[in-house]
N, C-alpha and C positions, 0 to 999 in steps of 0.2 A: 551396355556392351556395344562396341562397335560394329556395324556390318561387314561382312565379309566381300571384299571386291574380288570378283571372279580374274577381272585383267588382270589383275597385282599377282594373285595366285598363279595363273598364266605364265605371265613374266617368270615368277620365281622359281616354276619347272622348267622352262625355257634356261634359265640363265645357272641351273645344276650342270655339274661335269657330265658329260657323255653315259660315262659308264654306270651313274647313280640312275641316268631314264633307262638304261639297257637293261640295267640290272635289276630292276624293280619286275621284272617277268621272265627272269632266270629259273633255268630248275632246281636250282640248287639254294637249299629254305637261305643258309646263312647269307648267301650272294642277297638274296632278298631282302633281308633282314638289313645289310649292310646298306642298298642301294634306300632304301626306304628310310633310314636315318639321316643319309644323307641329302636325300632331298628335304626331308624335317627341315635340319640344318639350316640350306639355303633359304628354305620357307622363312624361318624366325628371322633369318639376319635382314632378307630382305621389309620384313615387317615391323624389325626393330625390336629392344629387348620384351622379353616378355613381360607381360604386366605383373603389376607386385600382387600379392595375395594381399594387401592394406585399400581397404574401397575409401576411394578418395569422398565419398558421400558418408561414410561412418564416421562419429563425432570422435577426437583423441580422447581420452579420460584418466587423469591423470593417479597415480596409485599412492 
């Protein structure tokens, strides 16, 4: 598994729309809910797609 870089992470709440950092401490649960998705969001894209559930160290085996 790869480390997690704290900059990169950094970066990728920096580089969310205004209103996904504002709204992530909204009173209002769904405002939160939504702003909290959307910095997900930006998270993955910036990190790139997510990993496959296939461990590249698992042998194929053919059926």
């Amino acid at each position: 598994m790869d480390e997690i870089d704290e900059n990169r992470v950094a970066k990728a709440i920096l580089a969310a729309p205004g209103w996904a950092r504002v709204g992530i401490s909204a009173p209002k649960e769904s405002t939160r809910e939504a702003a909290a998705q959307e910095l997900a969001l930006t998270i993955t894209k910036m990190f790139g797609e997510r990993p496959s559930a296939i461990d590249p160290n698992q042998l194929v085996l053919a059926l």
